[in-house]
TIMI-2910 file (N, C-alpha, C, CB; in pm, 1 decimal, decimal comma, always signed):
<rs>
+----------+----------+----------+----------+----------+----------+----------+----------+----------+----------+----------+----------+------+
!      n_x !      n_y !      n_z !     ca_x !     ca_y !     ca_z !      c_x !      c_y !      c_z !     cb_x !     cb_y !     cb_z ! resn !
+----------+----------+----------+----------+----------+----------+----------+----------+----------+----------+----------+----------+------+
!  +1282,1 !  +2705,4 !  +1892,2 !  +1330,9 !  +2704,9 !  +1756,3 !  +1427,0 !  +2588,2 !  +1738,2 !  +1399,0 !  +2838,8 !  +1721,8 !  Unk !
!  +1437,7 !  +2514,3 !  +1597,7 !  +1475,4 !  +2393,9 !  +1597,8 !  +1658,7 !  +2451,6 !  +1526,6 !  +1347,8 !  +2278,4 !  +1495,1 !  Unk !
!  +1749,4 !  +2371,1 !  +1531,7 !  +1884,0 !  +2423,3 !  +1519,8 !  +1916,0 !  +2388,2 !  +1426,7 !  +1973,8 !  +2401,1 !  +1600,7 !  Unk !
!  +2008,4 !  +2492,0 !  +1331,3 !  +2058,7 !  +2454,6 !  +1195,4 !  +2104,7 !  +2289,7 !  +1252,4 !  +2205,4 !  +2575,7 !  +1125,7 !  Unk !
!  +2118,6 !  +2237,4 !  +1139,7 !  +2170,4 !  +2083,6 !  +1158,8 !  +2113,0 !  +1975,6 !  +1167,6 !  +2226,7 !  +2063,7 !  +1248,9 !  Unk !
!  +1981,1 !  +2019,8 !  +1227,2 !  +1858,3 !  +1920,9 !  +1292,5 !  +1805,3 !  +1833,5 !  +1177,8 !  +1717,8 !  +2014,1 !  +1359,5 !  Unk !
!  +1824,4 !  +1690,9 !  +1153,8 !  +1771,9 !  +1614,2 !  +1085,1 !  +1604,1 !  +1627,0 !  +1139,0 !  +1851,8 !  +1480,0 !  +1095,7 !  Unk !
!  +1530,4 !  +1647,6 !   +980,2 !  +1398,7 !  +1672,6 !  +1010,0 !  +1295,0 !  +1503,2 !   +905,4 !  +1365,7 !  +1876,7 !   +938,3 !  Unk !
!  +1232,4 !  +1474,6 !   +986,5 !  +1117,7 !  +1384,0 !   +936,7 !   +993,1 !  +1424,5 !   +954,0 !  +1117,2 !  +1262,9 !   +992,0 !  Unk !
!   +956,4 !  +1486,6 !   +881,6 !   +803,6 !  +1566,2 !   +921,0 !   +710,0 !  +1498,7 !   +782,9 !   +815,9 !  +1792,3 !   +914,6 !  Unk !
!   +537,2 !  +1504,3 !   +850,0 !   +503,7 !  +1494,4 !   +745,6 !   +332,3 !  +1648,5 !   +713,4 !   +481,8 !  +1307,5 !   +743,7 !  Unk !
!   +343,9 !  +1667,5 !   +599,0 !   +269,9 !  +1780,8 !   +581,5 !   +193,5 !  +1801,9 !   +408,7 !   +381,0 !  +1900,6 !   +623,5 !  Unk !
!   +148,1 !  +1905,6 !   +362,2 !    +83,4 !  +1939,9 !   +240,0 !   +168,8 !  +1982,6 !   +160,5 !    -14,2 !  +2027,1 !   +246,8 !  Unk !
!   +259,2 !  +1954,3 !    +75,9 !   +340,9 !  +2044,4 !    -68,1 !   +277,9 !  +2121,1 !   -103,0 !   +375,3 !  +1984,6 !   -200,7 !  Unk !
!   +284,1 !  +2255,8 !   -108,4 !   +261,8 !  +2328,5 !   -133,9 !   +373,2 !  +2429,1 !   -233,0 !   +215,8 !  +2344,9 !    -34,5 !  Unk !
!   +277,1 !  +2508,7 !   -336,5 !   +421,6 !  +2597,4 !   -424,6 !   +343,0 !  +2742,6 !   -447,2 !   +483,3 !  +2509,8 !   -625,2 !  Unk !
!   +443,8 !  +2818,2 !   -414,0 !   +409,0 !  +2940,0 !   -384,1 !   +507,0 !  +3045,8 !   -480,2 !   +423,0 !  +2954,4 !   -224,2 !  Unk !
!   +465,1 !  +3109,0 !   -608,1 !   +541,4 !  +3135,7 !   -699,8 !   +689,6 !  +3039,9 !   -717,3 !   +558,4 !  +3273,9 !   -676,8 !  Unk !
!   +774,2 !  +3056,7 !   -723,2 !   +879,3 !  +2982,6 !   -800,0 !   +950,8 !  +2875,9 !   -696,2 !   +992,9 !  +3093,7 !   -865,3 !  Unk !
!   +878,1 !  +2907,0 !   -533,5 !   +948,2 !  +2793,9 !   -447,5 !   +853,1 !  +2701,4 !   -372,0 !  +1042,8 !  +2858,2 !   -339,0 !  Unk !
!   +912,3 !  +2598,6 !   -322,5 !   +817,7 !  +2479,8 !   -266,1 !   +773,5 !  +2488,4 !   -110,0 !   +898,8 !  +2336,1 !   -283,0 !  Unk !
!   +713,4 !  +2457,7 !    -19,7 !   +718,4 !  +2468,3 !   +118,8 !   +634,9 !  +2357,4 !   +150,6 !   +675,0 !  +2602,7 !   +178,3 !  Unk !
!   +652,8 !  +2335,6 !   +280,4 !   +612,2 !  +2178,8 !   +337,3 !   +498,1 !  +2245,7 !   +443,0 !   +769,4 !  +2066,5 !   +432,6 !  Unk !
!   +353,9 !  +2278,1 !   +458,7 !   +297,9 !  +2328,3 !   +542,0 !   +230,6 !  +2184,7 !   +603,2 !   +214,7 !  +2447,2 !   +489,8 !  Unk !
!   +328,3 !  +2212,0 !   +747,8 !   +374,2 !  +2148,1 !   +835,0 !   +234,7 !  +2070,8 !   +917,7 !   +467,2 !  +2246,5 !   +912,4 !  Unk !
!   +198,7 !  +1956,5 !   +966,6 !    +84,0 !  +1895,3 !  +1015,2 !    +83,1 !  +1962,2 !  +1145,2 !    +84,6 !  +1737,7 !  +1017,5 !  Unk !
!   +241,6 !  +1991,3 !  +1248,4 !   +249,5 !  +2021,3 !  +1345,5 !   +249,4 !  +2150,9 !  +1356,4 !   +325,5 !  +1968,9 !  +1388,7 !  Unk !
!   +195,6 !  +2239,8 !  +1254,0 !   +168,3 !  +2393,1 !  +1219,2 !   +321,9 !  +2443,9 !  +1199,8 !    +76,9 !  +2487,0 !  +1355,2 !  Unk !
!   +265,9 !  +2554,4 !  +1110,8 !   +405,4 !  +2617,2 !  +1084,4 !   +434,4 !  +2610,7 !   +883,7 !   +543,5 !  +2497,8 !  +1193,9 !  Unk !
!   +539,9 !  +2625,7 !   +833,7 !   +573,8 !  +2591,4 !   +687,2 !   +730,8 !  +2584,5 !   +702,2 !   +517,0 !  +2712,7 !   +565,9 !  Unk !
!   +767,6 !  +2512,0 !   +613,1 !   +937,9 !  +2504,5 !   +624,0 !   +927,6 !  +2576,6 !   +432,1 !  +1036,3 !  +2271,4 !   +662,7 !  Unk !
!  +1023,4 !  +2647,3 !   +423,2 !  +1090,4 !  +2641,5 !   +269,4 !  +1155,3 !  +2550,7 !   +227,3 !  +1173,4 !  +2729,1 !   +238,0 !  Unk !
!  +1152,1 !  +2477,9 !    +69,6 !  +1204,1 !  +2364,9 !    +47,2 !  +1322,9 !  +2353,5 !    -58,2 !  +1101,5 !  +2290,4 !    +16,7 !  Unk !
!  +1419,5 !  +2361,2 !     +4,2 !  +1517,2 !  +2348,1 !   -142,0 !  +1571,5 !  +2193,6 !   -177,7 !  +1672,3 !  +2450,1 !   -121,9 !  Unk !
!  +1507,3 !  +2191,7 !   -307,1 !  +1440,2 !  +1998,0 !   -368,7 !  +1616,7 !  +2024,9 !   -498,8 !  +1150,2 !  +1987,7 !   -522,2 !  Unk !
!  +1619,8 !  +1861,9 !   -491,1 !  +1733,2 !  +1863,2 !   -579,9 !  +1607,3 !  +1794,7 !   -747,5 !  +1902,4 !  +1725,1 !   -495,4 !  Unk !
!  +1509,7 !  +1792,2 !   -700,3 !  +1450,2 !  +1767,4 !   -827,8 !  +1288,6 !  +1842,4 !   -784,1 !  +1454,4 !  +1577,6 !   -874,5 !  Unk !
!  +1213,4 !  +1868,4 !   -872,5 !  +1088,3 !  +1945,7 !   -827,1 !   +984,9 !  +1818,2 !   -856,0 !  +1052,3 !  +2106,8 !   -925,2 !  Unk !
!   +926,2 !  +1789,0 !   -742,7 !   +779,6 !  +1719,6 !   -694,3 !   +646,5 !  +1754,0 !   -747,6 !   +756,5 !  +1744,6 !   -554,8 !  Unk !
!   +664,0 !  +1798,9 !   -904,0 !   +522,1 !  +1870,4 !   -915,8 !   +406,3 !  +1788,5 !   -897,3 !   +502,1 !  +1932,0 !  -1048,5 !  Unk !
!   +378,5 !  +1604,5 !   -895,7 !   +304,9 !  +1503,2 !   -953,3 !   +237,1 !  +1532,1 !   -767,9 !   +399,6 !  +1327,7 !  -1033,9 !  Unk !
!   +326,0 !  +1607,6 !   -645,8 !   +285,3 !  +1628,6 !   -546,7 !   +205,2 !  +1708,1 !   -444,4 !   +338,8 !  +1619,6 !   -536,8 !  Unk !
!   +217,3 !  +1824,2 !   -568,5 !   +195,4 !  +1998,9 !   -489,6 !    +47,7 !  +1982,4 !   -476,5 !   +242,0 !  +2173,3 !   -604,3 !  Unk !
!     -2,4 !  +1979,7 !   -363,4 !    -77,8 !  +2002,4 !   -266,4 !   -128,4 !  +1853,4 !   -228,0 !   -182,6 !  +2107,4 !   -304,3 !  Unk !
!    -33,5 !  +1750,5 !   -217,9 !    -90,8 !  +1624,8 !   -160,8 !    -45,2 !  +1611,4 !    -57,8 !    -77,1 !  +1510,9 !   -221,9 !  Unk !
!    -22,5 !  +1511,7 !    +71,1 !    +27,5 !  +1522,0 !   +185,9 !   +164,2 !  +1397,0 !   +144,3 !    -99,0 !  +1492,0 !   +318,2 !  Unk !
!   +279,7 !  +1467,8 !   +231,7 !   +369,6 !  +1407,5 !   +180,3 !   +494,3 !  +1414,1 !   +358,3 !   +413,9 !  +1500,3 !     +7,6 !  Unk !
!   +553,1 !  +1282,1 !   +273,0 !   +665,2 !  +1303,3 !   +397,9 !   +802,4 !  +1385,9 !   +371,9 !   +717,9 !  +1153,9 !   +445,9 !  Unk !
!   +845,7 !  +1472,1 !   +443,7 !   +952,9 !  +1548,8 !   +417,0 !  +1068,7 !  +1489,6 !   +492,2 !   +926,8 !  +1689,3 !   +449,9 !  Unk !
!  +1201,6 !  +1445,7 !   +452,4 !  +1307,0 !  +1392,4 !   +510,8 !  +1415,2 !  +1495,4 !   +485,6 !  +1335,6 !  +1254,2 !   +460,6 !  Unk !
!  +1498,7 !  +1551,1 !   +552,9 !  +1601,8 !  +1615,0 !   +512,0 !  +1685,9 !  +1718,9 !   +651,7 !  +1538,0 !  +1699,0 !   +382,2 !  Unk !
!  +1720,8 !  +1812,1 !   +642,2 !  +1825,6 !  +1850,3 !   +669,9 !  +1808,4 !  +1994,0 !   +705,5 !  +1909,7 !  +1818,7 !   +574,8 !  Unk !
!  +1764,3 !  +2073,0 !   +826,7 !  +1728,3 !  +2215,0 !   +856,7 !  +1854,1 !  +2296,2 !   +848,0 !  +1661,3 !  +2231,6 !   +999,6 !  Unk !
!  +1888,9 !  +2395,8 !   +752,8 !  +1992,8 !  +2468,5 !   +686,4 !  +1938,8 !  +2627,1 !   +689,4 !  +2018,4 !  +2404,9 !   +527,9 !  Unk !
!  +1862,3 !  +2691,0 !   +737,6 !  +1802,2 !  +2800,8 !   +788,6 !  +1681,5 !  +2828,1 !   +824,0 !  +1818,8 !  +2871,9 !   +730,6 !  Unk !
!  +1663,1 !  +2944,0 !   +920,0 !  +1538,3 !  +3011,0 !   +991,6 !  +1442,9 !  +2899,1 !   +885,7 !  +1513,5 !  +3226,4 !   +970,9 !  Unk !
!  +1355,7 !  +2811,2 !   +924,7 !  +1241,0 !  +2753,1 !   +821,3 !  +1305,4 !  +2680,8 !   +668,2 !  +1132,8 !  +2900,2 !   +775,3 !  Unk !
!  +1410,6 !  +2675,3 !   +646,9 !  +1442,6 !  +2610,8 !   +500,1 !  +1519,1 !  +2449,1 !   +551,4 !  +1577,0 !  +2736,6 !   +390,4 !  Unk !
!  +1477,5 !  +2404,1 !   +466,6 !  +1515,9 !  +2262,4 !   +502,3 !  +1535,5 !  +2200,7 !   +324,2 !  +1367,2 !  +2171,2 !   +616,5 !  Unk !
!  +1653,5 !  +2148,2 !   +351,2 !  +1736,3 !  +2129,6 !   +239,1 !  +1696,3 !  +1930,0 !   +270,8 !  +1938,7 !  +2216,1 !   +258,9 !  Unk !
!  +1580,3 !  +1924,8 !   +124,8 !  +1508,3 !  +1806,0 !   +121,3 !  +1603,2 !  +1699,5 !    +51,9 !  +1370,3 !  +1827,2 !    +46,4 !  Unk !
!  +1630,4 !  +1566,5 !   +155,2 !  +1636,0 !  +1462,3 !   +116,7 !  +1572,0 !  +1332,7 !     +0,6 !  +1632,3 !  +1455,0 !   +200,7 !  Unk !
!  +1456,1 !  +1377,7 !    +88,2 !  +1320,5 !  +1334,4 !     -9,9 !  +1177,5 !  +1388,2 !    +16,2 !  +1296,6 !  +1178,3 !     -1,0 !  Unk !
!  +1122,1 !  +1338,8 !    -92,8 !   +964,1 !  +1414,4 !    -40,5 !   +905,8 !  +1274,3 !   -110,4 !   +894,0 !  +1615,2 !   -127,8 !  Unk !
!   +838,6 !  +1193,1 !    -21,1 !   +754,4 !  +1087,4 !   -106,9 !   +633,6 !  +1129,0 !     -1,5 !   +816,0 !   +892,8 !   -117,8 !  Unk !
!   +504,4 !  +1063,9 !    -83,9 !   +401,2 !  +1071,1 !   -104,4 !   +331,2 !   +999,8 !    +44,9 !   +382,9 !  +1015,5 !   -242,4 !  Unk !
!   +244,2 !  +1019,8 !   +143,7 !   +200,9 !   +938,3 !   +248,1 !    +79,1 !   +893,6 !   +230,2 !   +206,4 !   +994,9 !   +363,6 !  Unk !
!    +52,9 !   +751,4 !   +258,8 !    -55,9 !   +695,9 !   +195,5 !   -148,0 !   +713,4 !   +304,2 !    -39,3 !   +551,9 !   +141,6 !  Unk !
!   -284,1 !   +687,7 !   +277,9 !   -380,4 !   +699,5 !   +346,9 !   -419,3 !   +650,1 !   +446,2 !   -440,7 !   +692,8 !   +302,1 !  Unk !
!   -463,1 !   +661,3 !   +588,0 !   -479,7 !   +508,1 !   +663,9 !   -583,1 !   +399,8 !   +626,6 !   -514,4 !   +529,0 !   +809,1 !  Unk !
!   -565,5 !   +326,6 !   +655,9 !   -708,1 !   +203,6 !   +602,2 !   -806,4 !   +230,3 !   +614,0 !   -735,8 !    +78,8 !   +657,9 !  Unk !
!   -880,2 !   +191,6 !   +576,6 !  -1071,5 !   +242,5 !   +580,2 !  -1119,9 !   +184,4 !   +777,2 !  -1213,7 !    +84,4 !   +396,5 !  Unk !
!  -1132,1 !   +291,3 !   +817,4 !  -1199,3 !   +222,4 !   +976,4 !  -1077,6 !   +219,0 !  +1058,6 !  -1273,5 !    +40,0 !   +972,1 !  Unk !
!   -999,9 !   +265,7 !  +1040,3 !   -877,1 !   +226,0 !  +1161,8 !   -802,0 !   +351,3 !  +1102,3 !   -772,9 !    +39,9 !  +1155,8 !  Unk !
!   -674,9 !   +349,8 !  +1196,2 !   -528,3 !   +431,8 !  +1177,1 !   -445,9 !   +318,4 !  +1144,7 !   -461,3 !   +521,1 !  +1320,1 !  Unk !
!   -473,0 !   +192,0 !  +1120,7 !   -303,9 !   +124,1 !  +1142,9 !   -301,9 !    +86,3 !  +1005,0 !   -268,2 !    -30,1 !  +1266,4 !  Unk !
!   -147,4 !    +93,8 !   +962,6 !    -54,2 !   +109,1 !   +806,0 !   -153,5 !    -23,4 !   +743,4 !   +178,8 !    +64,7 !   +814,0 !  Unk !
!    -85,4 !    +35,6 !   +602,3 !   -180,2 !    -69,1 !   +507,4 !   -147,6 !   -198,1 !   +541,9 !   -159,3 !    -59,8 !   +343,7 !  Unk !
!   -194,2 !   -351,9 !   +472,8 !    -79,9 !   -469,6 !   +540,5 !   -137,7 !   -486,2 !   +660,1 !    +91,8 !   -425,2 !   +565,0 !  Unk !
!   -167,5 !   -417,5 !   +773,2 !   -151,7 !   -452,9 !   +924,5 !   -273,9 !   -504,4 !   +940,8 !   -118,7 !   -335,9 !  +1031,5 !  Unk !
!   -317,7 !   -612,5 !  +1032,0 !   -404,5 !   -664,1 !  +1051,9 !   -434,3 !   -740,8 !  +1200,5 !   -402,0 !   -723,7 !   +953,0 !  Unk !
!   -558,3 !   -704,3 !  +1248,0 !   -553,3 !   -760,4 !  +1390,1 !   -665,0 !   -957,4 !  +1424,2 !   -642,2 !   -592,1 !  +1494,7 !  Unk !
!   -551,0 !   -982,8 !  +1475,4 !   -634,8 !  -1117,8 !  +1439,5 !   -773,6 !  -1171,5 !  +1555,3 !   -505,1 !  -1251,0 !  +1439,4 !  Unk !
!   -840,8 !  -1192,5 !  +1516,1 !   -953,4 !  -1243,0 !  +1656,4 !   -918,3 !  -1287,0 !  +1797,0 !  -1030,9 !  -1368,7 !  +1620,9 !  Unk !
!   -949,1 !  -1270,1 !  +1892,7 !   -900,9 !  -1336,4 !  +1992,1 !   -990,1 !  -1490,2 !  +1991,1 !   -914,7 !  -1239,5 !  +2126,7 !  Unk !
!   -869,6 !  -1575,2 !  +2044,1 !   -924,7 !  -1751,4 !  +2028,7 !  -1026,8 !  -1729,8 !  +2146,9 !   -781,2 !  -1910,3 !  +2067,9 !  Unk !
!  -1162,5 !  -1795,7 !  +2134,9 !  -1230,0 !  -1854,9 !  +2192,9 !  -1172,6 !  -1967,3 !  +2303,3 !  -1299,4 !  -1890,6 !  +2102,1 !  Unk !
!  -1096,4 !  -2000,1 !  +2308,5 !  -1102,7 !  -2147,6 !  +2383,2 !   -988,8 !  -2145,6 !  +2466,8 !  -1095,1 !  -2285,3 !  +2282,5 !  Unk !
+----------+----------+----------+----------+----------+----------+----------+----------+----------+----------+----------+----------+------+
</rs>
């Protein structure tokens, strides 16, 4: 079990479940989310959770932005690019 205090960077699905938010977790599991603004443009996309573990599963969110997709054919971030090896 992870300890009140524990700065958390996780990333997972927004999810809203009657009147509260939860982060169902990539590494299994759900955290409860207490948001200083509500993410609706998010609920059920995959997103990164930054913030602050404040009880059993609640994590008092820093931010919740949006995680983009990996590139078509690879895992590596958008931008990244691998160059040919020289011939000569």
């Amino acid at each position: 079990m992870t300890t009140i205090g524990t700065k958390i960077d996780e990333t997972g699905t927004l999810i809203r479940d009657g009147g509260a938010f939860y982060l169902r977790r990539d590494m299994g599991g759900r955290y409860e989310l207490e948001l200083h603004r509500t993410p609706v443009d998010l609920v059920e996309k995959r997103v990164r959770l930054v913030g602050t573990l404040v009880g059993d599963d609640l994590v008092n969110a820093d931010g919740v932005s949006p995680v983009s997709k990996p590139a078509r054919g690879g895992s590596r971030p958008l931008g990244c690019y691998t160059l040919p090896e020289s011939g000569e």
